[in-house]
Backbone as CSV, one residue per row, in Angstrom:
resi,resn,N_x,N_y,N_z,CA_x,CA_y,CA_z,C_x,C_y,C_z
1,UNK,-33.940,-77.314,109.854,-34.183,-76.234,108.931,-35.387,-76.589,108.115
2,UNK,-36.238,-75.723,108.050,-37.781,-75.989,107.802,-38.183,-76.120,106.301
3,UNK,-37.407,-76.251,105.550,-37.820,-76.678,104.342,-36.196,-76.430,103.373
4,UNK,-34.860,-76.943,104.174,-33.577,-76.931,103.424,-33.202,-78.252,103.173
5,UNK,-33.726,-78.896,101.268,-33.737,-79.856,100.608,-34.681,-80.343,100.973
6,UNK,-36.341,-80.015,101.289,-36.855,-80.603,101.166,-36.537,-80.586,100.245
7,UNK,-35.398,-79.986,98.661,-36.913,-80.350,99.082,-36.240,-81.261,98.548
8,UNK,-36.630,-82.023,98.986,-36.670,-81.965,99.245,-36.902,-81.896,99.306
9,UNK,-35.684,-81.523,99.905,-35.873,-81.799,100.016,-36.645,-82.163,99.558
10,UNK,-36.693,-80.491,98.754,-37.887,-81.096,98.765,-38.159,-81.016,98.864
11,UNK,-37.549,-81.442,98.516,-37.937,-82.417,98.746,-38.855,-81.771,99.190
12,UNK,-38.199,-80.997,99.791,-39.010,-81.054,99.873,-40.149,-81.775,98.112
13,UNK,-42.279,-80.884,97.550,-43.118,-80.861,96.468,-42.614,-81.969,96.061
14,UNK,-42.569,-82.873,96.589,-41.886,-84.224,96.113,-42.806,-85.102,95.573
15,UNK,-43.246,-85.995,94.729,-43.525,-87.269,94.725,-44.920,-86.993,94.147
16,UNK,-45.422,-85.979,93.370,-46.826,-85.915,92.741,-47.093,-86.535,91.828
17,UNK,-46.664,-87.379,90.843,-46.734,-87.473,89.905,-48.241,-88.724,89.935
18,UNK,-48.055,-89.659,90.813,-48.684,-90.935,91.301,-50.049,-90.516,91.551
19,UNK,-50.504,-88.444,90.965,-52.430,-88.565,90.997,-52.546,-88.761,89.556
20,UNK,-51.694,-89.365,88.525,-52.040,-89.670,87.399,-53.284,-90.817,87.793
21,UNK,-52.827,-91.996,88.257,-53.693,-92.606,87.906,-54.134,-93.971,86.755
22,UNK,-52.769,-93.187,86.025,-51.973,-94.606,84.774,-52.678,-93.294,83.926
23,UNK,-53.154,-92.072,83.963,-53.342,-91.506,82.628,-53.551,-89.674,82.587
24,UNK,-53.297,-88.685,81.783,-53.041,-87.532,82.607,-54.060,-87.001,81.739
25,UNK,-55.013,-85.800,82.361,-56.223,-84.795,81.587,-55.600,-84.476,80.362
26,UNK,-56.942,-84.922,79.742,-56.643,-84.743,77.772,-56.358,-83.434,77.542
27,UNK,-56.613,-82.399,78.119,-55.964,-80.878,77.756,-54.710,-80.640,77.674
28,UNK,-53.718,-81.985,78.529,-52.831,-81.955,78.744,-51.822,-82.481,78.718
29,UNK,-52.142,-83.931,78.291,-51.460,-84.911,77.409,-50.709,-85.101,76.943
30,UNK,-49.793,-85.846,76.381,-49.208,-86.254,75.182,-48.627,-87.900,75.335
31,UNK,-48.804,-88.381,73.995,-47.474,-89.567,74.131,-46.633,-89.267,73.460
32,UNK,-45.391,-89.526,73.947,-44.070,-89.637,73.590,-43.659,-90.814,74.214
33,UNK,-42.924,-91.852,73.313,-42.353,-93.094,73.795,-42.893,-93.811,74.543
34,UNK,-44.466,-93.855,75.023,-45.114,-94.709,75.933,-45.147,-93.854,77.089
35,UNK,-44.947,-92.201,77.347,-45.453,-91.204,77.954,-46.458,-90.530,77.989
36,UNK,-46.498,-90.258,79.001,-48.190,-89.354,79.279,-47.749,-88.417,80.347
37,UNK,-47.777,-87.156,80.118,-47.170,-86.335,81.044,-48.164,-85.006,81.173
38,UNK,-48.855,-84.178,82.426,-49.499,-83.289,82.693,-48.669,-82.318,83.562
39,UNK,-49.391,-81.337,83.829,-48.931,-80.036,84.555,-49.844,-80.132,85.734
40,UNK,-49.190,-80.161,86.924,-49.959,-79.452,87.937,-49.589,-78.816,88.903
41,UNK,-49.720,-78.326,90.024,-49.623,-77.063,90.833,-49.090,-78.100,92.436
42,UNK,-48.400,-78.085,93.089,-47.987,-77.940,94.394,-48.270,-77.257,95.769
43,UNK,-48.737,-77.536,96.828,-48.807,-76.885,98.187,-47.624,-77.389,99.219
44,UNK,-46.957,-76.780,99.487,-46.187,-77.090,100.763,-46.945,-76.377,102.088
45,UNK,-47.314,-77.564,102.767,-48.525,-77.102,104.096,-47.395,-76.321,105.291
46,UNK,-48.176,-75.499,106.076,-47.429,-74.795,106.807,-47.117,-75.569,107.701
47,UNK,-47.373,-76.614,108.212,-46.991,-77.557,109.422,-45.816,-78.334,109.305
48,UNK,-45.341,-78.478,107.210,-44.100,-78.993,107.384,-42.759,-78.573,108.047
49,UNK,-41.957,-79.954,107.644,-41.034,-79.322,108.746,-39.647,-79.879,107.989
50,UNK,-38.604,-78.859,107.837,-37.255,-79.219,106.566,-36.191,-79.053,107.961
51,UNK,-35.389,-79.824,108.262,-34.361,-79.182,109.463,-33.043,-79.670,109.469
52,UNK,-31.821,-79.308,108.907,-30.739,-79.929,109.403,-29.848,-79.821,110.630
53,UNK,-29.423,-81.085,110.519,-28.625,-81.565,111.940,-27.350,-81.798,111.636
54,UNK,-26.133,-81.279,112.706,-25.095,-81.560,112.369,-24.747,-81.866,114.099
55,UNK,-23.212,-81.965,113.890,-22.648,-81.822,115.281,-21.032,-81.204,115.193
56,UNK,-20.886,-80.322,116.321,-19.378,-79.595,116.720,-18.383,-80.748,117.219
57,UNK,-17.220,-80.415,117.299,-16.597,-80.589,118.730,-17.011,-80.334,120.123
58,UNK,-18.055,-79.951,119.630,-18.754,-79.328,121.358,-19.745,-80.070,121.411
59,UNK,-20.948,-79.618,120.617,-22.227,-80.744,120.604,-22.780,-80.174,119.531
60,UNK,-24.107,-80.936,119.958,-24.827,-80.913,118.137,-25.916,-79.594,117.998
61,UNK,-26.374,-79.670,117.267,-26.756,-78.209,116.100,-28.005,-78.690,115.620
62,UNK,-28.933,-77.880,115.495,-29.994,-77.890,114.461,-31.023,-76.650,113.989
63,UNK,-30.563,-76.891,112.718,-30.831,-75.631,111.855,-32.212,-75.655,110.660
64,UNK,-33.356,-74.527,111.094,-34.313,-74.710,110.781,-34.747,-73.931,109.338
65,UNK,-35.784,-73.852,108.217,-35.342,-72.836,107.515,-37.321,-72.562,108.023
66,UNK,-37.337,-71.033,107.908,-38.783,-70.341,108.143,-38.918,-69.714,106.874
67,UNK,-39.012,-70.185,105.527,-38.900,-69.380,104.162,-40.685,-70.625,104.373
68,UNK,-41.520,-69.435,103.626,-42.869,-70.067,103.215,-42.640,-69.847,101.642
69,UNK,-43.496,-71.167,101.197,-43.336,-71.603,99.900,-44.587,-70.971,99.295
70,UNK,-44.779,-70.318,97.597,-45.734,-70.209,97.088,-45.831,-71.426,96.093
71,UNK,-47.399,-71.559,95.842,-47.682,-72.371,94.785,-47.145,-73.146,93.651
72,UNK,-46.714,-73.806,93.439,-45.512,-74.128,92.400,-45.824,-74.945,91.214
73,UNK,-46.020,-74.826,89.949,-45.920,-75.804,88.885,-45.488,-76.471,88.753
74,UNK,-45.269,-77.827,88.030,-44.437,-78.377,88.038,-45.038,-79.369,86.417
75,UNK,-44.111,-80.528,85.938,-44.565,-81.223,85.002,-43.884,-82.909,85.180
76,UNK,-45.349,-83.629,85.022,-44.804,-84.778,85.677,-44.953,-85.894,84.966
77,UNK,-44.462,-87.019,84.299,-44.456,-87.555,83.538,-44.112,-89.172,83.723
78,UNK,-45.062,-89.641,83.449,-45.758,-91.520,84.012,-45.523,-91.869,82.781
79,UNK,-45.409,-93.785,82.800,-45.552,-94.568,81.289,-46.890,-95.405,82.002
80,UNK,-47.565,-95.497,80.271,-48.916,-95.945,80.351,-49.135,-97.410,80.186
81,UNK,-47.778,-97.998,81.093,-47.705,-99.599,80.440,-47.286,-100.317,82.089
82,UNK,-48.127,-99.420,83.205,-48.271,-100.067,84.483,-47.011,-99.864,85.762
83,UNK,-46.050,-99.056,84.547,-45.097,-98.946,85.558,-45.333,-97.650,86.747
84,UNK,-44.719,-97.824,88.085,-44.631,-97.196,89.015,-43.902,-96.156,88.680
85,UNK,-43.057,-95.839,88.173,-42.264,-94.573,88.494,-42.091,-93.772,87.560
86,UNK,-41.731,-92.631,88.082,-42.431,-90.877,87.475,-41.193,-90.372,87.207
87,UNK,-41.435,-89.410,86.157,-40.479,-88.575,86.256,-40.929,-87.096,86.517
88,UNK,-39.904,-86.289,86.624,-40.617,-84.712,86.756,-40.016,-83.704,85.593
89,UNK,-39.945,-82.765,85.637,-39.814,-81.647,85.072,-39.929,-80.263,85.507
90,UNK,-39.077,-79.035,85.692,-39.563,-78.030,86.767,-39.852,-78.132,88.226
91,UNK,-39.775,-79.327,88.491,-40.123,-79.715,89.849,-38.776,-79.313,90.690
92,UNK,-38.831,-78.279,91.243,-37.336,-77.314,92.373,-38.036,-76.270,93.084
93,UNK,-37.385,-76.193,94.008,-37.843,-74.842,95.426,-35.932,-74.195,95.433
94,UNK,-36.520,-73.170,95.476,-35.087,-72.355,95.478,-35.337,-71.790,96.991
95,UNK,-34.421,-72.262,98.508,-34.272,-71.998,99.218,-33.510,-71.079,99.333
96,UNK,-33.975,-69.342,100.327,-32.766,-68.924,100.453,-32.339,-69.473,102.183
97,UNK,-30.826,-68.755,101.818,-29.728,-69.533,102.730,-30.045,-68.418,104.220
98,UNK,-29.736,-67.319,103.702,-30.266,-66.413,105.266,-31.717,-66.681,105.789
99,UNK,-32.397,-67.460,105.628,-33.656,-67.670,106.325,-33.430,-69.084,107.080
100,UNK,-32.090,-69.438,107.303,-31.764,-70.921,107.653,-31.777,-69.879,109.774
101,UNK,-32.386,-70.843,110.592,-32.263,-70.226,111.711,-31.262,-71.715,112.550
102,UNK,-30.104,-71.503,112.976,-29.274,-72.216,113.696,-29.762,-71.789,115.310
103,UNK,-30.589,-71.005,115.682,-31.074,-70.361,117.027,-30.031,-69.797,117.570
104,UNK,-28.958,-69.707,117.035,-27.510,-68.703,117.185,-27.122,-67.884,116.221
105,UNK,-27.226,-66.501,116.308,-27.130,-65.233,115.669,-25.370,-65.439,115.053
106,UNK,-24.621,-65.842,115.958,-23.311,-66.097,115.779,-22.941,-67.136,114.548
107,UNK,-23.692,-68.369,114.864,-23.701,-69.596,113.798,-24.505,-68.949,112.886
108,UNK,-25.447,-68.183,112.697,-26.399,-68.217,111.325,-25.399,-67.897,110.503
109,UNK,-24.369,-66.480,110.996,-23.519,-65.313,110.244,-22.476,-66.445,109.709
110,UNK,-22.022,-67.144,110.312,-20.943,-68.211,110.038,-21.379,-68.811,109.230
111,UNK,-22.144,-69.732,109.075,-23.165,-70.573,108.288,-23.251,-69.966,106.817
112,UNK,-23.946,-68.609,107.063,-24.174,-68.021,105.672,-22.590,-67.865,105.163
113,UNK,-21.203,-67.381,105.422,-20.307,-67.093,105.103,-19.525,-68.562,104.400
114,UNK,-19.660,-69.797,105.501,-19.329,-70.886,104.649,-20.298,-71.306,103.575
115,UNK,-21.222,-70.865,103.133,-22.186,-71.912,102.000,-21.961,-70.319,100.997
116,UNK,-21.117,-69.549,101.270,-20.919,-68.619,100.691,-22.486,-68.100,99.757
117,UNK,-23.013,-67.445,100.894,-24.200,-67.040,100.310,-24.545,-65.333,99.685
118,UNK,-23.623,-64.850,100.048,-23.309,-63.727,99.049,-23.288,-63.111,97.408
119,UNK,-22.627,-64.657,97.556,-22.619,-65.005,95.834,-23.343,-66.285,95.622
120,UNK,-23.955,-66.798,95.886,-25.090,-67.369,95.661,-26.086,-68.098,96.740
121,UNK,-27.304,-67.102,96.346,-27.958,-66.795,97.841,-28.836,-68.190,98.283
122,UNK,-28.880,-69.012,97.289,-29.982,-70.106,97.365,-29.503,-71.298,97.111
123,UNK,-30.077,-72.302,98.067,-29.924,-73.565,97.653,-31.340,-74.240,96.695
124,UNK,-31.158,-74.567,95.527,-31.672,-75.579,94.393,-32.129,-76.681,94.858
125,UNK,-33.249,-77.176,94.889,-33.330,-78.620,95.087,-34.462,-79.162,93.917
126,UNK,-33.986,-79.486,93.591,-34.868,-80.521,91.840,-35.362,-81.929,92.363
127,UNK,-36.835,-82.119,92.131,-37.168,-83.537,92.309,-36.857,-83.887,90.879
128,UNK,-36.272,-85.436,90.453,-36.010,-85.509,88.941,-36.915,-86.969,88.644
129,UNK,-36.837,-88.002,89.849,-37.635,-89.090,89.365,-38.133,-89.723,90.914
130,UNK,-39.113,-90.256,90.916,-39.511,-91.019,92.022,-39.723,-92.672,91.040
131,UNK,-39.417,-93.442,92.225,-39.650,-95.308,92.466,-40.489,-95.521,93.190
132,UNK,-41.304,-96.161,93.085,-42.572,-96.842,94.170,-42.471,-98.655,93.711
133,UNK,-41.879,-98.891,95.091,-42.295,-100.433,95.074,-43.490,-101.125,94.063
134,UNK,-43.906,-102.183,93.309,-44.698,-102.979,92.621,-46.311,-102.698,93.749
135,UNK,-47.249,-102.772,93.167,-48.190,-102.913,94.458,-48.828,-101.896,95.470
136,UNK,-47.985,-100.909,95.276,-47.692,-100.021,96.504,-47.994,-98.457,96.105
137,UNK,-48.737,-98.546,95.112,-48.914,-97.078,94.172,-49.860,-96.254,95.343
138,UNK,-48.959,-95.166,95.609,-49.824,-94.119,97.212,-50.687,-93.682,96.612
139,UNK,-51.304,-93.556,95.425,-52.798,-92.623,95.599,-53.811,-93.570,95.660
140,UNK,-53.618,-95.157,95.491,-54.528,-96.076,95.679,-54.117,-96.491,97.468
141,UNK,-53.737,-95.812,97.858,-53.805,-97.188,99.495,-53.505,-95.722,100.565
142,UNK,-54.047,-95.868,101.681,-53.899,-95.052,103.211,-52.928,-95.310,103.739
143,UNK,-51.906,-96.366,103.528,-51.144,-96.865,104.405,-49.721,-96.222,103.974
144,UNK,-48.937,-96.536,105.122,-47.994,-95.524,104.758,-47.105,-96.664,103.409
145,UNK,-46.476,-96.158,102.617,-45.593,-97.170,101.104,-44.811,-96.485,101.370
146,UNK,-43.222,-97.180,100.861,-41.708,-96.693,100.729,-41.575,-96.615,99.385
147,UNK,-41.101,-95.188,99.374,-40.476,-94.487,98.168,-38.625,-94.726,97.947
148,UNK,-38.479,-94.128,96.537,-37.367,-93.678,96.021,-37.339,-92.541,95.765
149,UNK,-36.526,-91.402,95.789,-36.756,-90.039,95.180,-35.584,-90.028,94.686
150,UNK,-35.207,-89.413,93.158,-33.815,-88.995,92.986,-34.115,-87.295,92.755
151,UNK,-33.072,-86.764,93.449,-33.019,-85.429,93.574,-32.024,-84.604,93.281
152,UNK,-31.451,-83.636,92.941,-30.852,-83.130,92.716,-30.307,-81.436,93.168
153,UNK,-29.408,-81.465,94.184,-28.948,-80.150,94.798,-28.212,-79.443,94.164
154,UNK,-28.415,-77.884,94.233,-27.151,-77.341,93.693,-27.364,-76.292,94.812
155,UNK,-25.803,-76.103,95.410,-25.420,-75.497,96.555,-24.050,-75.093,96.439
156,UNK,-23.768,-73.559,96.447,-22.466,-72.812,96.258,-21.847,-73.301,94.607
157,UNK,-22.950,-73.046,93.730,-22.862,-73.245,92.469,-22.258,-74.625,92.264
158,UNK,-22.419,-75.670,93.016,-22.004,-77.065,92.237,-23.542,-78.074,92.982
159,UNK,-23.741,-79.144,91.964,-24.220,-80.073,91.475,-24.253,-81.321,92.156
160,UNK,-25.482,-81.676,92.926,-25.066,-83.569,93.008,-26.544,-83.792,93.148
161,UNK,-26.417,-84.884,92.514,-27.497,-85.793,92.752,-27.880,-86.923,93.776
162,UNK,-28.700,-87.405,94.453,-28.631,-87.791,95.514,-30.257,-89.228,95.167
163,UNK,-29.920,-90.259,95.900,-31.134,-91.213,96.257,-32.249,-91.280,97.046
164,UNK,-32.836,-90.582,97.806,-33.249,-89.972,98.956,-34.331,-91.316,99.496
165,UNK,-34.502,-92.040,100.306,-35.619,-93.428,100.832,-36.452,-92.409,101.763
166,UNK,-38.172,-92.615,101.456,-39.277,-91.791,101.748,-39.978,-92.606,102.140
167,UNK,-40.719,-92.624,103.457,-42.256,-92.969,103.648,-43.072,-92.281,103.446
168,UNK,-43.703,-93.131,102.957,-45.468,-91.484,102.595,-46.594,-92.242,102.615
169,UNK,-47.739,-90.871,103.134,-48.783,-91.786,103.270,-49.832,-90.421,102.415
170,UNK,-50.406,-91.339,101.851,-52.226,-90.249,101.391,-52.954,-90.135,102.596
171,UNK,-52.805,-88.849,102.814,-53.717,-88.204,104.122,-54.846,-87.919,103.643
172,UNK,-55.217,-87.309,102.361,-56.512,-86.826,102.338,-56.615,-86.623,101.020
173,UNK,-58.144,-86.298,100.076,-58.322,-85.895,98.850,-56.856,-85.012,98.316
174,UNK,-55.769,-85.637,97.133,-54.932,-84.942,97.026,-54.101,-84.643,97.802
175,UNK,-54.073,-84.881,98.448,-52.831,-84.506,99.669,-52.358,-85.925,100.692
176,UNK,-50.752,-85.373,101.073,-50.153,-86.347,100.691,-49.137,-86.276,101.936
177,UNK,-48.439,-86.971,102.630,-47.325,-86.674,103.462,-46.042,-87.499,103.213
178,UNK,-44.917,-86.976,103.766,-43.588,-87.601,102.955,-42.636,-87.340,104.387
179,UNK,-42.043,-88.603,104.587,-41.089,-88.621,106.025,-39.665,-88.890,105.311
180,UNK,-38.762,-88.686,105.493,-37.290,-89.065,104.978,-36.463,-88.410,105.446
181,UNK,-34.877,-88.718,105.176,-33.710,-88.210,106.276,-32.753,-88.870,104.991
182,UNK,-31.714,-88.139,105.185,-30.355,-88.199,104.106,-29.143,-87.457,104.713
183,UNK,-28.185,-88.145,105.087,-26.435,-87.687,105.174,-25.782,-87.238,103.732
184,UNK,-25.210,-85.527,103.961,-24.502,-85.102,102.701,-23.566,-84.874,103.652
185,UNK,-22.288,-84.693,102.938,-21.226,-83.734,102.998,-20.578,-83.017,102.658
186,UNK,-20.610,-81.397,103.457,-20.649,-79.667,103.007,-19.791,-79.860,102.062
187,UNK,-17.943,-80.870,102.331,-17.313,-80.445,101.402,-17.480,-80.964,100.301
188,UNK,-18.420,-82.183,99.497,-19.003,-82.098,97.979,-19.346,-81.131,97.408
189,UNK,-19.973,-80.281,98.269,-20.183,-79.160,97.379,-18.951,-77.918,97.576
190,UNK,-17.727,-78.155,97.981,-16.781,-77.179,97.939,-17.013,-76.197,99.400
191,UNK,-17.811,-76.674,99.942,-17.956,-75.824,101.481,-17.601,-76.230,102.549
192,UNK,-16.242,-75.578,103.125,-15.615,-75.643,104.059,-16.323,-75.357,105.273
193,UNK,-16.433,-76.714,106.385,-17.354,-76.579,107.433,-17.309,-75.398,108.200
194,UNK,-17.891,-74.307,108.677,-17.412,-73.402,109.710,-16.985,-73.562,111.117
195,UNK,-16.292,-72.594,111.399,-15.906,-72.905,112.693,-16.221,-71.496,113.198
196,UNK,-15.919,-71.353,114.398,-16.070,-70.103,115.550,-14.939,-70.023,116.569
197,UNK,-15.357,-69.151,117.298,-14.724,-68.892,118.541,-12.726,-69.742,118.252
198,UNK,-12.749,-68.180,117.663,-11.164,-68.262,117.068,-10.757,-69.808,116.728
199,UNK,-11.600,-70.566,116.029,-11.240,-71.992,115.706,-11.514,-72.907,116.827
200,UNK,-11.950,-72.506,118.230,-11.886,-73.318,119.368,-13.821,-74.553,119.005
201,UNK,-14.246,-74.086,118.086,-15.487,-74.799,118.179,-15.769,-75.546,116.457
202,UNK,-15.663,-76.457,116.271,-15.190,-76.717,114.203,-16.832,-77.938,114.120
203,UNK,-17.357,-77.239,113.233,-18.316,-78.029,112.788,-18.018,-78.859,112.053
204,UNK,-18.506,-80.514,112.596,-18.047,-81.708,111.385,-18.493,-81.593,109.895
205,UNK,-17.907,-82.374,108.738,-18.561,-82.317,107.469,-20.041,-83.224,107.615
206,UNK,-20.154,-84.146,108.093,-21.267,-84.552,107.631,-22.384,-84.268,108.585
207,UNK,-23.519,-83.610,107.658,-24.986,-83.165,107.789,-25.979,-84.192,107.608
208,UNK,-27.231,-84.229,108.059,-28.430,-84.694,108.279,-29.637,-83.770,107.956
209,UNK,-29.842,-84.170,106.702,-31.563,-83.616,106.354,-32.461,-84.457,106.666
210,UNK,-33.438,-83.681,107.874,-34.613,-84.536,107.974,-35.958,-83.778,107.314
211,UNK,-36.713,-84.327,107.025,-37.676,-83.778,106.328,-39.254,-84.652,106.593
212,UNK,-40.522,-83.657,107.118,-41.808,-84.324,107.510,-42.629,-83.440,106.340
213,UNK,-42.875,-83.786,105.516,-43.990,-82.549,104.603,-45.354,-82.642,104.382
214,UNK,-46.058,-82.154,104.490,-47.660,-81.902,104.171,-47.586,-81.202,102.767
215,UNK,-48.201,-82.266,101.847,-48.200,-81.816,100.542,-49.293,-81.605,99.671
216,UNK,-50.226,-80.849,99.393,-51.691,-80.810,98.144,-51.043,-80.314,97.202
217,UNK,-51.942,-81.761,95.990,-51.197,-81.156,94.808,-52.312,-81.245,93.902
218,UNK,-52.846,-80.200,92.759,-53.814,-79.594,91.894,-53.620,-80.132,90.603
């Protein structure tokens, strides 16, 4: 599913904070507590790719989402005393749930009915803080560095927070790529796995978000 937790997933718009630089444009500034925090803008590139994987009693599943992302704000906030890791602010993509494609007309309808998307049509995904190893700060190096992301889902109106482990590499002026994969399970969030074919086919609880993103961020 093409962009479900990126953000997430995200994740997807994940992990901007690191074009500070150790310091953010004076228009935009502030300290608070040894903070320095700016505003800037997000691209999710069309080549990314958000997809979950599950498996039946029968066999396995994978479900894509085709929702294109607009431009996104966000507010991101570094300490000016060398440390690696960021926090965010506003940083979420509100996925909707009927744009999830299972490549089965049968499973989509099912799908949407268990994540009960009727009454709430979107899944939430909040970037809240990223970790970067000592050394390893991605807007200084080409090579790919391992991340931390903590994130935060809300799906069928409940709440979890999650650890998410990222490779990423600086592809280009500002722009950025992010590889990662994470196991949830539907029933944390109160969603009873679906099944089909009069109960003869039962989707397991635990899911697989994988996530590849192409990211420019302003």
């Amino acid at each position: 599913m093409k962009t479900l937790l990126k953000s997430a997933i995200i994740a997807f718009a994940l992990f901007f904070g690191h074009l500070f630089h150790g310091k953010a444009q004076s228009s935009l500034a502030m300290n608070v507590s040894k903070k320095l925090a700016a505003e800037k803008t997000y691209h999710i590139g069309k080549n990314s790719i958000l997809k979950l994987e599950g498996k039946t009693n029968v066999s396995g599943f994978t479900c894509d989402c085709n929702d294109n992302f607009p431009p996104q704000q966000f507010i991101v906030e570094g300490t000016n005393d060398g440390s690696l890791n960021t926090e965010f602010k506003l940083a979420s993509l509100k996925l909707k749930i009927k744009s999830l494609d299972c490549g089965n007309a049968l499973m989509n309808k099912d799908l949407q009915k268990a994540l009960n998307a009727s009454t709430y049509p979107n899944i939430t995904i909040e970037l809240k803080k990223v970790e970067q190893a000592k050394c390893n700060r991605l807007t200084e190096l080409k090579d790919w560095v391992q991340m931390k992301a903590l994130i935060r889902i809300t799906l069928n109106n409940v709440s979890k927070e999650y650890w998410l482990n990222i490779t990423a590499k600086k592809s280009g002026p500002n722009q950025f790529r992010f590889i990662g994969s994470k196991s949830l399970k539907m029933t944390d969030f109160c969603v009873t796995p679906p099944v089909a074919m009069m109960g003869m086919i039962k989707v397991q609880d635990a899911i697989t978000i994988n996530l590849d993103l192409e990211v420019t961020v302003e």
